[in-house]
C-alpha positions in Angstrom: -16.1 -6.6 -15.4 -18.8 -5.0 -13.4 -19.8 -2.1 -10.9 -21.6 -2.9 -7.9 -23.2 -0.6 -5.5 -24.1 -2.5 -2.7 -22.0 -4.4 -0.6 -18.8 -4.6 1.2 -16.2 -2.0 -0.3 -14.2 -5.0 -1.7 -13.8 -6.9 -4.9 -14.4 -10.3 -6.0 -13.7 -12.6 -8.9 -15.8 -15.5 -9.9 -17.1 -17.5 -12.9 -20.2 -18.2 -14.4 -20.8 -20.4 -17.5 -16.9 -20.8 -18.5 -16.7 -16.8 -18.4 -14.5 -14.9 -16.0 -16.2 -12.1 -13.7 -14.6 -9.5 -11.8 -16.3 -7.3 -9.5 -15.3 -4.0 -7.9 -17.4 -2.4 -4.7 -18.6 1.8 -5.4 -17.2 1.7 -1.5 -13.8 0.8 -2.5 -13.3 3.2 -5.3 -14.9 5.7 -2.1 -12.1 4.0 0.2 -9.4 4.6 -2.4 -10.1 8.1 -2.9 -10.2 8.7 0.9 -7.1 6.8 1.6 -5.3 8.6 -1.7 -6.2 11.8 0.1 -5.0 11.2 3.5 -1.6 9.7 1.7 -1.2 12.8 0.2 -2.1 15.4 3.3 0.8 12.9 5.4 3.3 12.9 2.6 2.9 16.9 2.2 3.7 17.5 5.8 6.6 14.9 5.4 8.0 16.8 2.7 7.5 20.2 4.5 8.9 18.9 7.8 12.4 17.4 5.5 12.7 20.9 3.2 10.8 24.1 5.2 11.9 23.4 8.9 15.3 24.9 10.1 15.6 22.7 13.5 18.7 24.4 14.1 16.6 27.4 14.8 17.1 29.2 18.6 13.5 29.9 18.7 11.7 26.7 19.4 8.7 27.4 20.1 8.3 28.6 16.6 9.7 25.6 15.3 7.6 23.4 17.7 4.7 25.5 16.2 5.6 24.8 12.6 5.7 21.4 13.9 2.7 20.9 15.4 1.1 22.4 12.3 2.4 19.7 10.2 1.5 17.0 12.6 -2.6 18.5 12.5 -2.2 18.6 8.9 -0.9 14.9 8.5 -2.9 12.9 11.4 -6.4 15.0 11.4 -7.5 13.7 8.6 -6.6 10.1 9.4 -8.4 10.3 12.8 -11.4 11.3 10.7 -11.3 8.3 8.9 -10.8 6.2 11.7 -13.8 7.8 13.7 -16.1 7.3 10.5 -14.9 3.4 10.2 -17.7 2.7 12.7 -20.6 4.7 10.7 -19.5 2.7 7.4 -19.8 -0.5 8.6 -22.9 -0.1 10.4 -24.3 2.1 7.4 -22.9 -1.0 4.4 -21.3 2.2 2.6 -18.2 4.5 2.2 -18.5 8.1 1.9 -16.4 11.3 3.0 -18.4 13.6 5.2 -15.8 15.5 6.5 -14.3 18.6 4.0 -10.6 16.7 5.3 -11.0 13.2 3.5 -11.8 15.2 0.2 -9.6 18.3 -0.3 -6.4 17.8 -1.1 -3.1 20.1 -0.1 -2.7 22.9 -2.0 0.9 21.5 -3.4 -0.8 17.9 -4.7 -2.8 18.5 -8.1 -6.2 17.0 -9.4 -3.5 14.9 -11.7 -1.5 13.3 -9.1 -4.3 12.3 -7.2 -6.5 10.7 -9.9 -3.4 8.8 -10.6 -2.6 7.5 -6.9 -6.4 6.4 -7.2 -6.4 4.8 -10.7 -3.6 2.9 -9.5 -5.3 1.6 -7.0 -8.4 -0.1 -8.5 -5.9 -0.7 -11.2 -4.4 -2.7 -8.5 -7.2 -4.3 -7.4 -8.8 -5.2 -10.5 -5.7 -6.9 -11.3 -5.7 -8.7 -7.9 -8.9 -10.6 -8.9 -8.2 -10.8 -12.5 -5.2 -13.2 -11.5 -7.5 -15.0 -9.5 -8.8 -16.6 -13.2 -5.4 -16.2 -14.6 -4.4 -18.5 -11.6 -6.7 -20.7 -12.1 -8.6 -20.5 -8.4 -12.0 -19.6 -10.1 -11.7 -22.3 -12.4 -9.0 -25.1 -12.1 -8.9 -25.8 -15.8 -8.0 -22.3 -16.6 -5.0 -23.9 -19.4 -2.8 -21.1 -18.6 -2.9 -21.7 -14.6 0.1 -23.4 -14.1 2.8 -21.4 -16.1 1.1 -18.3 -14.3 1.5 -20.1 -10.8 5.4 -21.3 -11.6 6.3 -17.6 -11.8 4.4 -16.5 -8.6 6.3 -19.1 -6.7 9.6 -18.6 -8.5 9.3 -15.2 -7.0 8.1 -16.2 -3.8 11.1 -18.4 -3.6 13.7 -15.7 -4.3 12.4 -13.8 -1.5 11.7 -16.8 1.1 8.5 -16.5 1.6 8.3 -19.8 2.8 7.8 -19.6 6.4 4.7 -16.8 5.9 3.5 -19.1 3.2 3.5 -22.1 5.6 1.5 -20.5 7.6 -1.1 -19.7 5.4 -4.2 -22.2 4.6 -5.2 -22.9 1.1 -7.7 -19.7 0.6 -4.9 -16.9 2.0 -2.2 -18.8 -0.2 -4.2 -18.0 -3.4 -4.8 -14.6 -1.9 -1.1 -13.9 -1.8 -0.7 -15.4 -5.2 -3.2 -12.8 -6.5 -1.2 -10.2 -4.7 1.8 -11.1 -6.0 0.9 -11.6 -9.3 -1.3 -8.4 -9.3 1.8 -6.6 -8.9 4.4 -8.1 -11.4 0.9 -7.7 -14.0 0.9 -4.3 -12.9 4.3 -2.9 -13.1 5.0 -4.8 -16.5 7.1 -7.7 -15.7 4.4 -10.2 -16.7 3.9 -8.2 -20.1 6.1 -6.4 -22.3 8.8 -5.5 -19.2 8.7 -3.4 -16.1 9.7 0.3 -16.4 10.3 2.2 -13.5 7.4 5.0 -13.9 5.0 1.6 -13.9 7.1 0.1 -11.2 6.1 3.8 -9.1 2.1 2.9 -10.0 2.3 -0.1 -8.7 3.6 0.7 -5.4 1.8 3.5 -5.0 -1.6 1.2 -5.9 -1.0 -1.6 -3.6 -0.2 0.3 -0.8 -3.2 2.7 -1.0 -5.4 -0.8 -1.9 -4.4 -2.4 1.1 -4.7 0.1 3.6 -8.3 1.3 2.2 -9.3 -2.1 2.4 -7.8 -3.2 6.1 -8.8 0.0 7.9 -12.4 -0.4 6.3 -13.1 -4.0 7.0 -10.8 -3.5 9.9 -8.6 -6.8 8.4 -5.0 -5.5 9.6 -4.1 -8.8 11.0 -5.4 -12.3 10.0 -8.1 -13.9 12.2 -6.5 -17.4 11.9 -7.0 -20.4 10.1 -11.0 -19.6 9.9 -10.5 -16.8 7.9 -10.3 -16.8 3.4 -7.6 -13.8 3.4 -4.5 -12.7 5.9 -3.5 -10.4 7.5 -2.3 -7.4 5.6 0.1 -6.5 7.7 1.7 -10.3 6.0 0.1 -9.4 2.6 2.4 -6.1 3.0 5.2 -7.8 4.0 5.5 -10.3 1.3 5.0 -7.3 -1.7 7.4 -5.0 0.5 9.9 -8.1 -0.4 8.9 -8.7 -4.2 9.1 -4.7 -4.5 12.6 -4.7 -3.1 13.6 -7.6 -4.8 12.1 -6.0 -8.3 13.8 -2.2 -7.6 17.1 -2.8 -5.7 18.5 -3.1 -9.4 17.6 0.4 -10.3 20.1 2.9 -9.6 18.6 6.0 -6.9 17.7 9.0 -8.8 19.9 12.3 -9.1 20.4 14.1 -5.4 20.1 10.5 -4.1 16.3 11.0 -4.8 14.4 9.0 -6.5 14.0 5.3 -5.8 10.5 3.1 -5.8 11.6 1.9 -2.2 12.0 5.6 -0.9 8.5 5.7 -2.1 7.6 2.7 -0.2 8.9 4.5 3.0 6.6 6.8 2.5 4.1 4.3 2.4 5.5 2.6 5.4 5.5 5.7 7.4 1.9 6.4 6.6 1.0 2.9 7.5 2.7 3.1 10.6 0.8 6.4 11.4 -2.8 4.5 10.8 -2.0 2.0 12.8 -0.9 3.7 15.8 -4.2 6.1 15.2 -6.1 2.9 15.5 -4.2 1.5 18.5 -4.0 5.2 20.5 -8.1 5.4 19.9 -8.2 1.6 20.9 -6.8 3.1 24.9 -4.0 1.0 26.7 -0.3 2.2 26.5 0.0 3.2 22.9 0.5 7.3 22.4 -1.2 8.6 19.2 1.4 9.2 16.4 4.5 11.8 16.2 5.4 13.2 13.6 9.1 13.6 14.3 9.1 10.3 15.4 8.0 9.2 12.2 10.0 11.5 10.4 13.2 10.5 12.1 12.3 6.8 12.0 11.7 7.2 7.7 15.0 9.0 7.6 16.8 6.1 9.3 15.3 3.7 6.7 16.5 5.7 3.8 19.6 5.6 5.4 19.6 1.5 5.7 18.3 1.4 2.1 20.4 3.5 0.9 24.0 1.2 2.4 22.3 -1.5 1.4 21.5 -0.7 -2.3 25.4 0.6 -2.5 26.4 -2.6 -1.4 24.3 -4.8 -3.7 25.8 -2.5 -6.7 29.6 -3.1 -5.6 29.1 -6.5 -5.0 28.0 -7.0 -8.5 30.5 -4.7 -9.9 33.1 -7.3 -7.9 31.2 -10.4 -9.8 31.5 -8.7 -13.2 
């Protein structure tokens, strides 16, 4: 395992001499912190928008006040980010000039934080840890093909096969990694998944994928050419294995409390990044709303939610 402190902010896994080496880029661990922070000024205004505003009030132009508030709060700091994308890449490093990618909302502590960003290198590390375990550093690795039989048992219970088939052979193994980055991480490969590891892991892809797309501006795949997709399809096939992992689980007390209401949230931040991007980029797109957002996450609880009831009758009916 090493530190480097030049470079892109990405990771890498290699071999030298019959002896595994992993990576990790100082600008990633920089990304990850950034992109923890903006997570956490979007999610605060989320939660403040779902539990502080009354939209029943008369008076709206307070509540479009309160409103817009929220929206500066959530989306400033991501416009930041997207403005300094440019300045990183042309300066080869990561770094937060602006107070906004740093502090965090007064409600999220030091604690929570660190965590969201230790689950993200976590996440990464473990990405190019499997890429040994998988036996794409080294084809003789003896433990490669149990390790690969499990990635694609799990590919196959979500059919992934028509992204897969898609893919060529270097952005296969990089959803291989992926995959089997996040069954390492959440347990499942180990002693057994638990549901606060389950939470980690989420939280450390998500943050992981975004930092690294919106830094090396890799949201979609640049075709067969390129070694990794998209991650808008690298998102798409863990938002599968996570559901596939979680619907099990029973939602927490209130109806709170489910890893896929967490990947909502992650969902809506994503979607908020990318229409940043796209708005900046000119043509039709608007920049983000937050109701919009808001109302669009509430509507996806509300599919999860029928469709996690149904999956538990139907196997109270097969019992």
């Amino acid at each position: 395992m090493a530190r480097a402190f030049k470079g892109d902010a990405n990771a890498e896994a290699s071999s030298f001499r019959n002896a595994g080496i992993v990576e990790i880029n100082h600008g990633l661990t920089m990304a990850a912190m950034i992109y923890s922070t903006l997570f956490c000024h979007f999610y605060e205004s989320v939660l403040s928008a779902a539990t502080e505003v009354d939209f029943s009030d008369e008076d709206e132009e307070i509540t479009q006040m309160i409103v817009d508030e929220l929206e500066r709060s959530a989306f400033e700091p991501i416009l930041i980010a997207d403005q300094s994308v440019g300045k990183w890449a042309t300066e080869g490093n990561v770094y937060a000039a602006h107070p906004l990618l740093i502090e965090l909302p007064v409600r999220r502590t030091e604690n929570d934080y660190h965590t969201l960003v230790t689950a993200a290198e976590t996440f990464v590390v473990a990405h190019e840890f499997c890429h040994h375990m998988l036996g794409h550093t080294d084809e003789y690795f003896r433990h490669a093909g149990g390790a690969k039989k499990v990635v694609y048992q799990w590919l196959s219970q979500i059919d992934a096969d028509g992204i897969m088939e898609k893919l060529n052979s270097s952005q296969k193994q990089e959803v291989e990694a992926d995959v089997a980055a996040f069954l390492l991480t959440c347990g499942l490969l180990s002693e057994g998944g638990s549901r606060p590891r389950v939470y980690r892991a989420v939280g450390g892809s998500m943050i992981a994928l975004v930092a690294l797309a919106h830094v090396n501006q890799s949201w979609v795949s640049e075709g067969v050419s390129s070694t990794h997709p998209g991650v808008l399809e690298r998102y798409e096939i863990l938002a599968k294995i996570i559901k596939e992992i979680t619907m099990r689980l029973p939602i927490g007390e209130e109806g709170k409390g489910h890893p896929i209401g967490f990947l909502i949230q992650f969902r809506g931040f994503i979607s908020v990044v990318l229409q940043t991007i796209s708005s900046r980029m000119g043509g039709d797109v608007d920049p983000p709303s937050l109701l919009n957002i808001f109302s669009w996450m509430i509507d996806l609880e509300a599919e999860f939610k029928e469709e996690h009831k149904d999956y538990h009758r139907g196997e109270v009916e097969d019992s």
